[in-house]
C-alpha positions, -999 to +999 in steps of 0.1 A: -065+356+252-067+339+214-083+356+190-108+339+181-122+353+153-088+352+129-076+316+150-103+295+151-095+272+123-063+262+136-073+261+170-099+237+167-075+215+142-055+212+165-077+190+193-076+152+199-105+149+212-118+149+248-104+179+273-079+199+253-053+218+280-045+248+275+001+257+284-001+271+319-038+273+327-068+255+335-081+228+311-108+242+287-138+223+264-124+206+232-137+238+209-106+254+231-132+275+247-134+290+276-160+306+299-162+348+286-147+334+255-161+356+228-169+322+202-160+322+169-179+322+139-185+301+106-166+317+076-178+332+045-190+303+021-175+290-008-195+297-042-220+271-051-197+257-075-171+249-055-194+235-024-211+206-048-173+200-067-169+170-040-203+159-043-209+124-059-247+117-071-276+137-087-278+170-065-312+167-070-315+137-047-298+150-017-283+123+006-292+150+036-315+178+039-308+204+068-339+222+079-337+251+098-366+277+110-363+317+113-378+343+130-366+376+133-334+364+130-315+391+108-287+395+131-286+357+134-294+338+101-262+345+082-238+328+110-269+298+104-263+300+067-229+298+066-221+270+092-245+245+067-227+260+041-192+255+047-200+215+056-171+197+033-192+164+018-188+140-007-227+139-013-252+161-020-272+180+008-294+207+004-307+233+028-347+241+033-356+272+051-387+286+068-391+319+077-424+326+098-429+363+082-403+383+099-404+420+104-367+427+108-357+417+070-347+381+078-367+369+047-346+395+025-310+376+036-324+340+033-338+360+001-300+368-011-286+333-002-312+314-025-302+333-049-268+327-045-269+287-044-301+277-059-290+246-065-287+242-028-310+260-007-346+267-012-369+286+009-404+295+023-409+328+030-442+335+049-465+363+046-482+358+075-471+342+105-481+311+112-468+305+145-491+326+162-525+310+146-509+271+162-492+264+127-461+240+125-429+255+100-429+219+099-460+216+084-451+237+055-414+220+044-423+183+052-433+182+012-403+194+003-379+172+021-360+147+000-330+133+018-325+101+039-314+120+066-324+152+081-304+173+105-316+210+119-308+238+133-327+271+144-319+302+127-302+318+159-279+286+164-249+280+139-224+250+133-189+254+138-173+220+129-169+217+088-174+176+090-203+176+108-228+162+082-203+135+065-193+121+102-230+120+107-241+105+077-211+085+075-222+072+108-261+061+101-250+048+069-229+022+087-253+019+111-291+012+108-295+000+146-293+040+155-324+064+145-302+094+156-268+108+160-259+136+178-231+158+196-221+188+218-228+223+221-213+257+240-243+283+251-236+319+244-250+353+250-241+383+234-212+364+213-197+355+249-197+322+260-217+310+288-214+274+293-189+252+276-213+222+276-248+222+267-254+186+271-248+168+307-228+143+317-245+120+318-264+125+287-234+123+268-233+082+256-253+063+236-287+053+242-311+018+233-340+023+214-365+022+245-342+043+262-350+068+234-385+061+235-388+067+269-370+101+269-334+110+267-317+145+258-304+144+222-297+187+215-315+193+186-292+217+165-267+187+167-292+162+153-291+140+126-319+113+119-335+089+093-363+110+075-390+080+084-412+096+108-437+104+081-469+124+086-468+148+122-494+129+150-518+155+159-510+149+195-477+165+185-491+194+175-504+202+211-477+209+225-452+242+228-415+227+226-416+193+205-381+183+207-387+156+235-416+141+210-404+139+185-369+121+197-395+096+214-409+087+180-369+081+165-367+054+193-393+034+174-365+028+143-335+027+165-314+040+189-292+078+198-253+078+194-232+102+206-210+115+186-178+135+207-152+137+181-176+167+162-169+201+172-200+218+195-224+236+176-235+271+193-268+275+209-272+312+212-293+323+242-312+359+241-341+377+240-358+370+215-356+329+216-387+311+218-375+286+245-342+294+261-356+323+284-394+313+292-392+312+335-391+274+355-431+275+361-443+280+323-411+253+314-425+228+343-465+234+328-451+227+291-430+196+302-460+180+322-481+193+290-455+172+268-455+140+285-493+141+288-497+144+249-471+118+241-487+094+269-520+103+245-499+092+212-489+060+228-525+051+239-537+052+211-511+032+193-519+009+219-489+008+234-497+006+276-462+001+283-451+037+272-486+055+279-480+042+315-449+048+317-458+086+307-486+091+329-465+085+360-437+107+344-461+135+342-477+128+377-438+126+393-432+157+375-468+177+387-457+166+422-421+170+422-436+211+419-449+213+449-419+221+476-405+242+454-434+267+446-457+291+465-489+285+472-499+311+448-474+300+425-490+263+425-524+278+418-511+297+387-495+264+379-525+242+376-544+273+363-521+270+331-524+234+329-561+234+327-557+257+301-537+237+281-556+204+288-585+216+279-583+238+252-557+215+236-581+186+238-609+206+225-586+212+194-574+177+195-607+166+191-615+189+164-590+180+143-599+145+150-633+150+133-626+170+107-608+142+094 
């Protein structure tokens, strides 16, 4: 087997694209990975002044701002770090990150890297966690957002392909009919890889505007969009994984491209993720508790065709459930939904009137 860890820079030179074959084996993804691979990782970074050496423009008006929230990530964050870091660009981009008061000394390394490129990254390191009182990290770096594009990753996900952002970029400058660009990524858990392909398929082509609207799979940690989504809707904030709401809302200013000639990113997959390991019947309540909200936002923005087109996604998806769950499975089902209806509404409307 390669090693990985010394050979991945001319390994993944080396592809053209597509299925790279391997001399005497079974073909393999384009990162030259295969299942029980262990995956590589981003390298150390250049010093700050050699990252912003390329860069053309004021770097205080940052062409692209990559966002990216942490959470007990301390044995995660640098590999995070280090993949925005080593992006080669020839305009400025700066990095904001949140860290929801961790306990295992992620704030001290994001700590250590703002000190290292303060011209590039800037932080906000919670005291308290905010998460757990129905807070947003979004809600605390929208202010301090100043690029035309945005692109994110979570702290326990990293980049591996150094042209990522000026393919990107590159991409929704020449083309302001597309809201969103995005790529592939491998899954892995412990270091080893699990699944060459995040994405399927089918999901991997471009999509129309209404397509978007309606719902498509763009992976988040390989997105990049126009920063013109403004203010959060407070139905977003009612519901647990907003990924499919707020790529919805990007369909309103154009449409997704896929993007296959950038290297995966790596979506890491262990305990301690907020999303990856929550079982089928708490993902199926959320995703019926997702399209309810977002038929809500449409409503009210008066537009029937997508709040219909919602509410029977939600009802197909409430009673698509039923074959494949117990009885007493069902009944915790609904249980949880009325939960969320109804104590999400009752802060929905809240909100509503203290405005």
């Amino acid at each position: 087997m390669l090693n990985l860890e010394t050979k991945h820079v001319d390994l993944f030179r080396n592809f053209s694209g597509g299925i790279m074959s391997v001399k005497g084996s079974r073909s393999v993804s384009r990162t030259g990975l295969q299942l029980g691979d262990r995956a590589p990782r981003p390298p150390e970074p250049l010093e700050q002044d050699q990252i912003v050496s390329n860069w053309k423009g004021d770097i205080s008006s940052p062409l692209v701002s990559v966002k990216c929230n942490a959470y007990n990530h301390a044995g995660y964050i640098r590999d995070a770090i280090n993949g925005f870091l080593m992006q080669r660009t020839n305009f400025p981009f700066e990095i904001i990150i949140h860290d929801d008061a961790s306990t295992d000394g992620t704030d001290k390394i994001i700590s250590e890297y703002m000190g290292r490129y303060p011209s590039i990254i800037r932080g906000v390191l919670q005291k308290e966690n905010q998460y757990s009182q129905g807070k947003r990290p979004g809600n605390f770096t929208a202010h301090l957002v100043r690029g035309k594009y945005i692109a994110f990753c979570e702290g326990d996900d990293y980049w591996l392909d150094e042209n990522k952002l000026q393919v990107q970029a590159d991409f929704l400058e020449r083309n302001p009919s597309f809201s969103v660009c995005g790529h592939d990524a491998c899954v892995i858990e412990s270091g080893i890889v699990v699944r060459e392909s995040k994405l399927p398929v089918n999901q991997k082509r471009d999509f129309s505007a209404f397509d978007l609207q309606r719902g498509v799979y763009v992976l988040t940690l390989s997105a990049m969009f126009v920063n013109k989504l403004g203010e959060i809707p407070p139905e977003h904030s009612q519901v647990v994984n907003g990924d499919d709401f707020f790529l919805s809302r990007l369909g309103e200013f154009g449409g997704a491209k896929f993007l296959p000639e950038i290297m995966p990113a790596v979506y890491r997959r262990h305990e301690g993720g907020v999303w990856s390991l929550v079982d089928d019947r708490k993902r199926k309540a959320h995703s019926i508790n997702t399209q309810y909200w977002i038929m809500q936002y449409y409503s009210r923005r008066e537009n029937s065709r997508l709040a219909t087109y919602f509410a029977s996604k939600a009802a197909a998806n409430l009673f698509s459930t039923l074959p494949s769950f117990s009885f007493r499975e069902l009944v915790s089902l609904f249980i949880q939904l009325l939960k969320m209806f109804f104590i999400r509404k009752i802060s929905f409307l809240r909100k509503r009137l203290e405005k």
